[in-house]
N, C-alpha and C positions, 0 to 999 in steps of 0.2 A: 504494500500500500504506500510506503514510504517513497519507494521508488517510483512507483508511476507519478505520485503527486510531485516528483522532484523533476522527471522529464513533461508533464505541463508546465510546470514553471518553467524551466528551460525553453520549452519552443515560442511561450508567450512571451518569454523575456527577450528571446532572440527575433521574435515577428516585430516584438514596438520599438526596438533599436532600429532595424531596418525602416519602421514605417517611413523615418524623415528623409530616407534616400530614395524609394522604391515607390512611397504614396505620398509624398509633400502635399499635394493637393488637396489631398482629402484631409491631411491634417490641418493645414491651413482652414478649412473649411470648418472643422470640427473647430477650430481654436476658435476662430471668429463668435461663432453659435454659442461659445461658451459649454460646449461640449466635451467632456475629456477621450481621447484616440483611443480605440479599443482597438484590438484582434481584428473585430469583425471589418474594419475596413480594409483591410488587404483585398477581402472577396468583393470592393468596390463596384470594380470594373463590371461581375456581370448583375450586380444588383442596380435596381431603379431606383433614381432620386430625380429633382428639383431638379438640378443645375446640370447644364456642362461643363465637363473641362475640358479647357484649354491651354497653352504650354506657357502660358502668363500669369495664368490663375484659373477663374472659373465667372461663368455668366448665371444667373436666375433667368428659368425660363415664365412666361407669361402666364399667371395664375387667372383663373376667374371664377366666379362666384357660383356655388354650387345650386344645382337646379334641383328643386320640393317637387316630387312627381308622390302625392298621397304620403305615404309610410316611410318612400325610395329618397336616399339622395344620392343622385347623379352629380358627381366629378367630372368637371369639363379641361378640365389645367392640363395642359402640355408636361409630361414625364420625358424623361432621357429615351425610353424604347420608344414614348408616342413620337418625339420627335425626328427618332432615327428610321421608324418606318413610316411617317408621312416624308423624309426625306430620298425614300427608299421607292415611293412610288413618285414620287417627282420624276427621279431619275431613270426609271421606266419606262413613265411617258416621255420625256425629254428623246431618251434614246432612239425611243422606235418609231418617233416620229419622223427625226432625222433618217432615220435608217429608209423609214415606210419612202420618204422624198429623193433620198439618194437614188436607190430602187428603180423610184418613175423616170430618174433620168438617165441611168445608166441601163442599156439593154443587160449588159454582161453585169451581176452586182459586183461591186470593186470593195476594199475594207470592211467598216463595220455594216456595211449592207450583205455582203457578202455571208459574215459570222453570222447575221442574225437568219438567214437564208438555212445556211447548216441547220444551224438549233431547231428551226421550223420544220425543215423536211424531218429532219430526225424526229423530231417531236409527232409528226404526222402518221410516217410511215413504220416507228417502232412502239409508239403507245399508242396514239388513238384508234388506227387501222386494227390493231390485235386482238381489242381487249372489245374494242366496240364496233368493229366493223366499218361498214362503207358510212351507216347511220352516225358514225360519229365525229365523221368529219366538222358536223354543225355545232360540234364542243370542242372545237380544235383551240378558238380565238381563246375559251376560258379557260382551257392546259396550259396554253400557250403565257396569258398573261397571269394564271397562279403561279407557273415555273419560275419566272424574270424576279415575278416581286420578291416569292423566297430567297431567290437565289442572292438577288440583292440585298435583302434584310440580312442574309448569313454570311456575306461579305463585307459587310459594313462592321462587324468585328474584330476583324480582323486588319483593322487601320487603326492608327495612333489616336486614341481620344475618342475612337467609337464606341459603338453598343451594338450586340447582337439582339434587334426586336426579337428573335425568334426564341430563344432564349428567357424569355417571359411565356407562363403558360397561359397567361391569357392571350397573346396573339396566335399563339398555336391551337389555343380552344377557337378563337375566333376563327380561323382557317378552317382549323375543324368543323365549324356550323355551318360554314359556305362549302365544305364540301359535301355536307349532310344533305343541307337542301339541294344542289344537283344533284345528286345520286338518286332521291326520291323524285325530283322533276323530272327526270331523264327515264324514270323506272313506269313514270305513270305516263308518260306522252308516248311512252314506245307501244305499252301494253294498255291502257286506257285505266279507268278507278277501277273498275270490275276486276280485274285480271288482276290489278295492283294487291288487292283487299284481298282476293282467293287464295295466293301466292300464299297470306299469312299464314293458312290454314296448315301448308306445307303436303297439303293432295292428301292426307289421311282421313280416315273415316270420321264422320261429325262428333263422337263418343270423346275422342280423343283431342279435339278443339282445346275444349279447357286450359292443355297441357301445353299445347302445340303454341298458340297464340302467342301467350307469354312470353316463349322460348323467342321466335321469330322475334316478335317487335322488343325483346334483348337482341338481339341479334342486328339488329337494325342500327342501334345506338352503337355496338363494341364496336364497328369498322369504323365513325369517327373519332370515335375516343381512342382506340388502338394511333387513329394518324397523328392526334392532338399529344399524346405520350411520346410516342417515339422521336416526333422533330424535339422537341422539348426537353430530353434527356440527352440526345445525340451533339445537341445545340451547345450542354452544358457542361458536357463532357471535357471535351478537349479544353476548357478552360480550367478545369479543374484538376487536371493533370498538371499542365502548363503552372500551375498554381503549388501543385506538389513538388515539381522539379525544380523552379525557382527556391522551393520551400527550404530544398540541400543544405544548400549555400547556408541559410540560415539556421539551420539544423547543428551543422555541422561549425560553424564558424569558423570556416577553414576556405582560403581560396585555390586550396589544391583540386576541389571539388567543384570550383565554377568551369572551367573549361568541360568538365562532363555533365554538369546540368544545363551548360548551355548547348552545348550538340543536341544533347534529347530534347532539349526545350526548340531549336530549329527544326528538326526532324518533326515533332508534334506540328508546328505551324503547318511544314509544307503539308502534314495531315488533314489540318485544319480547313486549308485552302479544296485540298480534294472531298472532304467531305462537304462542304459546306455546297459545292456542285451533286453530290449526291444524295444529300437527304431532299435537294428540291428537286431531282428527279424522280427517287421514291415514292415523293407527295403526290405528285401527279401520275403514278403507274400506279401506286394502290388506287389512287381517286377514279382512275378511268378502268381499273381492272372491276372498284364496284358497281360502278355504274354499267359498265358492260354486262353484271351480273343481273341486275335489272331488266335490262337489255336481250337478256340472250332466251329468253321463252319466245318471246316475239320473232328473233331473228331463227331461232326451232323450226317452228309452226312454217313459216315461209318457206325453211328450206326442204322442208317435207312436202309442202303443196307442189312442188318443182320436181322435188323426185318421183 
């Protein structure tokens, strides 16, 4: 007992030595506030707050006044992730607008016209085509623009001073409900409300309703919760590692130890960078893999009428 309580004091005493080199900001921030620097601000970076930083200090972002809806209050104020993922679809539309104009004027597409060309046929021809068929080309624009925006939210981390929106499980819930509701849109415009409701039943005998139902509309819910988890953990991972191997150094207070916590702490980025391309792939191949499930009674029955 003695000893574990003697290596938390150690790693705490070696985390707030560090803080005035590694988190100045946040210190400064806490000093201001009349706050005393705990531990917990090292894990700054991927927690929500107020303010940005920046390499001078830090700004307050614009607060406003909370909206009475009955019982509810709704917070309208600008956080660190709201503002990194309202800057995350700026830079979406910005891009592909350029790109949508380059496009019209070059026959042949040349640079970022070109890139965005790849990612689209890709996006066309290996997820929507597969998973949904010819029907799902008319979902192609909303793959297209979930993939950009995560992909950008999850890059946005990955810059000095940023924030990974994705990384807050509330924007990953919010993804998550925008994927819920296509899947059921997509499920009931292929197959009509009839077909949609029957599905529940799961084609067993009336007796067994009771049991069935239940199961089904659970079953309904865990494919978006399933997408709202997994970016959400994946998101907060590699920071938390990265957070472990910096941790060394300070563990150990030894700089024999930095040269090898900084290799595996490079190694983890260039990880970081690749995932952060693939969990907003992922997003979009479960999203159209469920909605193809939806999808694929419809596209059944058709291809039987033909045979």
């Amino acid at each position: 007992m003695i000893e574990s309580q003697a290596i938390i004091d150690t790693l705490k005493h070696a985390a707030l030595s560090a803080a005035d080199t590694i988190h100045a900001p946040a210190a400064h921030v806490a000093a201001e506030h009349g706050e005393k620097f705990e531990f917990g601000h090292l894990l700054a970076h991927m927690q929500n707050s107020r303010t940005l930083e920046l390499p001078g200090g830090h700004i307050d972002l614009p607060q406003f006044p909370p909206l009475h809806v009955g019982s509810m209050t709704i917070d309208l104020s600008l956080s660190k992730h709201v503002f990194f993922m309202l800057l995350s679809a700026l830079v979406v539309a910005v891009f592909s607008i350029y790109a949508a104009n380059r496009n019209r004027k070059n026959i042949i597409p040349k640079g970022i016209g070109n890139l965005f060309e790849v990612i689209i046929v890709f996006v066309r021809d290996e997820v929507a085509l597969p998973n949904m068929g010819p029907g799902g080309l008319k979902y192609l624009p909303f793959m297209l623009t979930l993939f950009f925006f995560i992909l950008i939210m999850n890059l946005m981390g990955l810059i000095p001073y940023g924030a990974t929106s994705t990384a807050n499980i509330s924007v990953t819930a919010a993804l998550a409900l925008v994927a819920f509701i296509m899947i059921q849109a997509a499920a009931i415009r292929e197959e009509g409300v009839g077909h949609y409701l029957a599905h529940l039943t799961g084609g067993v005998h009336w007796s067994i309703w009771p049991i069935m139902i239940p199961v089904e509309i659970l079953g309904l819910f865990t494919k978006p919760f399933a997408l709202c988890m997994r970016l959400f953990a994946n998101m907060n991972g590699g920071h938390i590692v990265l957070l472990a191997l910096i941790g060394l150094v300070l563990l150990f207070r030894s700089i024999i130890v930095a040269p090898l916590s900084v290799a595996f702490s490079v190694g983890v980025m260039m990880l970081e960078l690749f995932v952060a391309f693939l969990q907003a792939y992922i997003f979009i191949m479960l999203t159209s893999l469920f909605m193809g499930f939806g999808m694929q009674s419809e596209h059944s029955e058709e291809h039987a009428e033909h045979s």
